[in-house]
C-alpha positions as CSV (number, residue, x, y, z in Angstrom):
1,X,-26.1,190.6,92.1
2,X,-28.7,188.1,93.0
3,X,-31.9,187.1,91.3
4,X,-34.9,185.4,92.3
5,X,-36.4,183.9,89.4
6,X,-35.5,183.1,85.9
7,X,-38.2,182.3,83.3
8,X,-36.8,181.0,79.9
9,X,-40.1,181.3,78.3
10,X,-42.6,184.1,79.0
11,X,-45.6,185.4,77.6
12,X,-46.4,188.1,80.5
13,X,-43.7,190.6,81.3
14,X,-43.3,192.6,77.9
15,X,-44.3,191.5,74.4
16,X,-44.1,188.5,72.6
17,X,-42.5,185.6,74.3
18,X,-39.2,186.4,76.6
19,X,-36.8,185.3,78.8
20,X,-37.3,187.1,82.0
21,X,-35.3,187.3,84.8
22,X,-36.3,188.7,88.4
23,X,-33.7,190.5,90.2
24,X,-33.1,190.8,94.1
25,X,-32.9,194.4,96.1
26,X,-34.9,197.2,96.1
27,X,-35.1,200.2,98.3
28,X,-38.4,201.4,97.2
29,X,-40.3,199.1,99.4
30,X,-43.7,199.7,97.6
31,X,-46.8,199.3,100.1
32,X,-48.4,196.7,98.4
33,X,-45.7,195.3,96.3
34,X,-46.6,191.4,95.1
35,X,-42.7,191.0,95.0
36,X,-41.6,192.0,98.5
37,X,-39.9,188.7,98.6
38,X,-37.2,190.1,96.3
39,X,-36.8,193.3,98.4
40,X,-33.7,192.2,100.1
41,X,-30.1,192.4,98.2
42,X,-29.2,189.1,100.1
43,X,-32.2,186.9,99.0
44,X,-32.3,184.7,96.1
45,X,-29.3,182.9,94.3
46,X,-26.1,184.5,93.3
47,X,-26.6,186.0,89.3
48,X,-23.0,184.1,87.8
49,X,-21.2,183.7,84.8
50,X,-23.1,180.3,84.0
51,X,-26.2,182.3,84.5
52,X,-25.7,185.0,82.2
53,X,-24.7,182.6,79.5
54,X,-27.9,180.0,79.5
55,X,-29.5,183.4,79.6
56,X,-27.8,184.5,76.0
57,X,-28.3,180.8,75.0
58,X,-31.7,181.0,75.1
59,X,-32.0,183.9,73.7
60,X,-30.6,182.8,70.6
61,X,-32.4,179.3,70.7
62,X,-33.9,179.2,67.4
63,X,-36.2,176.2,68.7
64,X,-37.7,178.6,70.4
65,X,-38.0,182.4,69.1
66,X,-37.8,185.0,72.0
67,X,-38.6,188.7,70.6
68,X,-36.3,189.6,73.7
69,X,-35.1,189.8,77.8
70,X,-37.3,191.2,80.7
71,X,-35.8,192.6,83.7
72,X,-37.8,193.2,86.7
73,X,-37.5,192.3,90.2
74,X,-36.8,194.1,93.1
75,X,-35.3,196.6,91.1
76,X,-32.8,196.0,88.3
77,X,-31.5,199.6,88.7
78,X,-31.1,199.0,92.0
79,X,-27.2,200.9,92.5
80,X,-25.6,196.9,93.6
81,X,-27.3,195.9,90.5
82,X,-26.2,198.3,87.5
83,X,-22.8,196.6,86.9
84,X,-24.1,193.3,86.4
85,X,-27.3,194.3,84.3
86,X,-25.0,196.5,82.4
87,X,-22.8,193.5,81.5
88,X,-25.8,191.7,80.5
89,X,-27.5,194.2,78.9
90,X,-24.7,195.1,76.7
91,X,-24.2,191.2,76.2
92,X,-27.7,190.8,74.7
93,X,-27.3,193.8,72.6
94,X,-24.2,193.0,70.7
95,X,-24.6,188.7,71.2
96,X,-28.6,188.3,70.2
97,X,-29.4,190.1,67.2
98,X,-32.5,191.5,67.3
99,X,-33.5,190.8,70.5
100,X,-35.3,193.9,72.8
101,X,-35.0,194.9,76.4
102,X,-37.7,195.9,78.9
103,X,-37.0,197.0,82.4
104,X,-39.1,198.1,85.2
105,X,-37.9,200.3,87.9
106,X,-39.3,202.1,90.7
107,X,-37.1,205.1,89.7
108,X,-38.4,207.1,87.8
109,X,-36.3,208.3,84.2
110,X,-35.7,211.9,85.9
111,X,-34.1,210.1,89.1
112,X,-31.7,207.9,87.2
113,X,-27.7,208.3,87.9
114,X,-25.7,208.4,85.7
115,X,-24.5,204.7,85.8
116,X,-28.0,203.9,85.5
117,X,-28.5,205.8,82.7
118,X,-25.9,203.9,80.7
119,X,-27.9,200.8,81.3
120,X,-31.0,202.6,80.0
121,X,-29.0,203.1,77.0
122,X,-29.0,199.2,75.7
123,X,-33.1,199.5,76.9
124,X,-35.8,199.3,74.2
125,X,-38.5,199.6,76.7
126,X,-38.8,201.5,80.6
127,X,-41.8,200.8,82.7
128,X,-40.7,203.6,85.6
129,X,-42.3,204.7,88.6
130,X,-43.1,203.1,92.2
131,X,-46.2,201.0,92.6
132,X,-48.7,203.5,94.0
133,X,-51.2,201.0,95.8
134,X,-53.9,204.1,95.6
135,X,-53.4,204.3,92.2
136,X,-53.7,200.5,91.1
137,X,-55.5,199.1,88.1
138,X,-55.1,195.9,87.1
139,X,-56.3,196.8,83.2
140,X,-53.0,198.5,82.5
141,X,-51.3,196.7,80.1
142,X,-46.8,196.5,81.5
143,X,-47.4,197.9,85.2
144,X,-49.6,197.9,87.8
145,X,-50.8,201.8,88.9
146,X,-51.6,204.6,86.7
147,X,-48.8,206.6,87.7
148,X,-45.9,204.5,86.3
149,X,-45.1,205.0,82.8
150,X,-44.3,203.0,79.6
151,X,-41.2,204.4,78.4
152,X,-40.6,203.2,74.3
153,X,-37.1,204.4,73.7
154,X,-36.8,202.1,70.4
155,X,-36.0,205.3,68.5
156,X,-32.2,205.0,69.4
């Protein structure tokens, strides 16, 4: 997997301050997108070992408290994503206690395979849906057209 960006403090993509990472690849191709830059599987810098770590570092930095990790990109759930965002996924839920997970996808929940499914299972929180430039508002709070949904799935 590749990524394109990796925030160790954020304030915008979820609640509470996060680390947030922004994978590369996605085959929706949203008209409109403001990522299309991450589009591409190729694009970016390789997501390694090292990587993964400073990201579970941070998230138990107790200098700074991070309610949890963002995934976004391109698409996390993109299908040459899953094993890697699985790995990390089930890393922050059994290495950072307490810590939530948020994940945007352009699939929506009804779509997902069943690998993807299993990453949804370490989720706290699904914004799904493609970015419908039609339908865009910029007063929704997590995603940016009416037609994508916040998904809470805390009750696990």
């Amino acid at each position: 997997m590749n990524f394109h960006q990796y925030y160790p403090v954020d304030v915008v993509n979820g609640e509470g301050t996060r680390c947030t990472l922004f994978v590369a690849g996605c085959e929706h191709q949203c008209r409109g997108c403001y990522n299309q830059s991450t589009w591409s599987l190729n694009s970016g810098s390789v997501f390694d070992q090292s990587m993964e770590d400073k990201i579970i570092a941070d998230l138990n930095d107790t200098r700074i408290k991070r309610r949890g990790l963002s995934l976004s990109g391109g698409d996390p759930l993109h299908p040459a994503n899953v094993a890697a965002v699985l790995k990390l996924v089930q890393r922050v839920k059994s290495e950072c206690d307490g810590k939530d997970i948020w994940l945007w996808t352009g699939y929506t929940l009804e779509q997902l395979t069943e690998a993807q499914r299993e990453v949804i299972d370490h989720v706290d929180v699904v914004v799904d849906g493609k970015y419908e430039k039609e339908l865009a508002d910029p007063s929704l709070p997590w995603r940016g057209s009416s037609n994508q949904v916040v998904h809470r799935l805390t009750s696990r």
